[in-house]
C-alpha positions in Angstrom: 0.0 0.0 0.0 1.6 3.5 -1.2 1.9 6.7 1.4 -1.2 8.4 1.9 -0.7 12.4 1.5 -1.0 14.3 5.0 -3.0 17.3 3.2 -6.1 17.3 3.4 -8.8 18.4 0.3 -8.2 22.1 0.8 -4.3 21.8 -0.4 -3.3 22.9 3.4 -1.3 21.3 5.8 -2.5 20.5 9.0 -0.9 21.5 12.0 0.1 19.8 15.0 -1.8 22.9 16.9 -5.1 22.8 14.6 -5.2 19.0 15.4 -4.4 20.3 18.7 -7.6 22.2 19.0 -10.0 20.6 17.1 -9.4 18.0 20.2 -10.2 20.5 22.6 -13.2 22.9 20.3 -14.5 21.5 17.5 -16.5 24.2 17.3 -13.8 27.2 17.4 -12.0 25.2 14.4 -14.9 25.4 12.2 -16.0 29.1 13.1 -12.1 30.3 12.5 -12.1 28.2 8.9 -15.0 30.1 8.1 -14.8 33.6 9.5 -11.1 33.8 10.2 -9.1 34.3 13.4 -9.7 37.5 15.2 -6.6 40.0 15.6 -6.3 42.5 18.1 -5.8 45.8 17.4 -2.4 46.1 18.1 -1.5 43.1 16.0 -3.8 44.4 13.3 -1.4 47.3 13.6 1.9 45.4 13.9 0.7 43.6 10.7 0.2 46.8 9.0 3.2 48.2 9.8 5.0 44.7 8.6 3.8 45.2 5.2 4.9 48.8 5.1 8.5 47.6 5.7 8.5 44.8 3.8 6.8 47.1 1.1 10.1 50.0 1.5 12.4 47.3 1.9 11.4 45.4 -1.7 11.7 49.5 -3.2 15.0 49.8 -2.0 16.6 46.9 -3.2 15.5 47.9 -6.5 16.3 51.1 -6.6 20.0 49.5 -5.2 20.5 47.5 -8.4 18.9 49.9 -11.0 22.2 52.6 -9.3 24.1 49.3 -9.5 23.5 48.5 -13.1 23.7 52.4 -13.7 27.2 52.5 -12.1 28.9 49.3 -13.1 29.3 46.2 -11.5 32.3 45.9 -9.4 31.3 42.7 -7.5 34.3 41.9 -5.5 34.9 45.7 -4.0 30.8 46.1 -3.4 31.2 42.4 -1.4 33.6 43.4 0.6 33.2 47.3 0.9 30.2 48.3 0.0 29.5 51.9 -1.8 32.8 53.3 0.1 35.5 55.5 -1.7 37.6 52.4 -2.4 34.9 51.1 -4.4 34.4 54.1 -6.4 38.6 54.4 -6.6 38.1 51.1 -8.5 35.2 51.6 -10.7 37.3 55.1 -12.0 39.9 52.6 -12.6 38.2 50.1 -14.1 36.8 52.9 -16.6 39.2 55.4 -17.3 42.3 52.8 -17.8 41.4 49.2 -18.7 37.5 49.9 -20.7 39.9 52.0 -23.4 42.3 49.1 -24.5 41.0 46.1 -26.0 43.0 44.4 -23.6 41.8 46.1 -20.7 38.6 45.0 -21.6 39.2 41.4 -22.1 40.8 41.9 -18.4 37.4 43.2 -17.2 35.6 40.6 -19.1 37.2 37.5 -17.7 36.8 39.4 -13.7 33.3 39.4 -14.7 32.9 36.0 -15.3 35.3 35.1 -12.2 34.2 38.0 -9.9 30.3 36.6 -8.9 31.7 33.2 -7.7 34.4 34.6 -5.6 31.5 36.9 -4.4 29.0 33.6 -3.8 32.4 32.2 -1.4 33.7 35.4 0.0 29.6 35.8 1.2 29.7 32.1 3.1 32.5 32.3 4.5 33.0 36.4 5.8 36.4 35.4 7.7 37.9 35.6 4.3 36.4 39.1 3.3 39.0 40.4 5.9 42.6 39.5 3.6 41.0 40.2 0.8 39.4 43.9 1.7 43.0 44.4 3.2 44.2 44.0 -0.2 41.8 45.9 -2.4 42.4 48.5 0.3 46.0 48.9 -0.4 44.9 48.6 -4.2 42.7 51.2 -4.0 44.5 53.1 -1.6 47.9 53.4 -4.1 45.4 54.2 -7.2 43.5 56.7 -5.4 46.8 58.8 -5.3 47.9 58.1 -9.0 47.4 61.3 -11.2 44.9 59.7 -13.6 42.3 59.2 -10.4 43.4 62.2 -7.8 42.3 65.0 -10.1 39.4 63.7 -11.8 40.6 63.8 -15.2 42.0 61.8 -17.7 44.7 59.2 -17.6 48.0 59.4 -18.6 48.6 57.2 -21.2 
């Protein structure tokens, strides 16, 4: 004989606390499946304000990766930085020295095909975040004072 499914017709699992109750108020089970549980007010308002923030919070994350697609991706730097100055230092790199040579822009190509995996292991394991922002910060830190990135301007080719 094969395994009988635990849902019932509806499609919705039973819980241990519904089976719970039905035990104890058979009646309160049906009246709740057909008019609903009663909230209180404050949990009516807790709810509320829930959906608010879950509401902002959804907006902001896409308003984060429409400026991230706008800006670049720079996946390693964002992992381990964030939007600080080192990132930006490395973006300005990225575009005013390596996007103008054809080899420059094979570099960038291969980081992004490299750069989201390292991101996916740098994220599971953040002990490892700490060597490699130390690096990128000494990166960054030496390009932000070469004359191509300092004034704003143009590189020096």
């Amino acid at each position: 004989m094969g395994k009988r499914s635990r849902r019932p017709v509806s499609g919705r699992m039973v819980s241990a606390s519904d089976l719970a109750q039905m035990g104890r108020c058979e009646r309160l089970v049906v009246f709740e499946h057909l008019h609903g549980t009663r909230r209180t007010a404050g949990q009516q308002r807790a709810r509320a304000r829930g959906l608010v923030e879950h509401e902002h919070f959804y907006r902001e994350g896409l308003a984060a990766s429409a400026q991230a697609a706008r800006k670049g991706r720079c996946f390693i730097a964002t992992c381990v930085f964030g939007e600080a100055w080192q990132t930006e230092v490395l973006r300005r790199f990225r575009d005013e020295a390596l996007r103008p040579s054809a080899w420059g822009r094979r570099v960038i190509r291969l980081y992004y095909r490299g750069a989201p995996g390292i991101c996916v292991v740098l994220r599971r394991w953040p002990p490892l975040q700490v060597p490699v922002r130390m690096v990128l910060g000494a990166i960054a830190t030496g390009l932000r004072w070469w004359s191509g990135l300092r004034g704003g301007g143009k590189c020096r080719r």
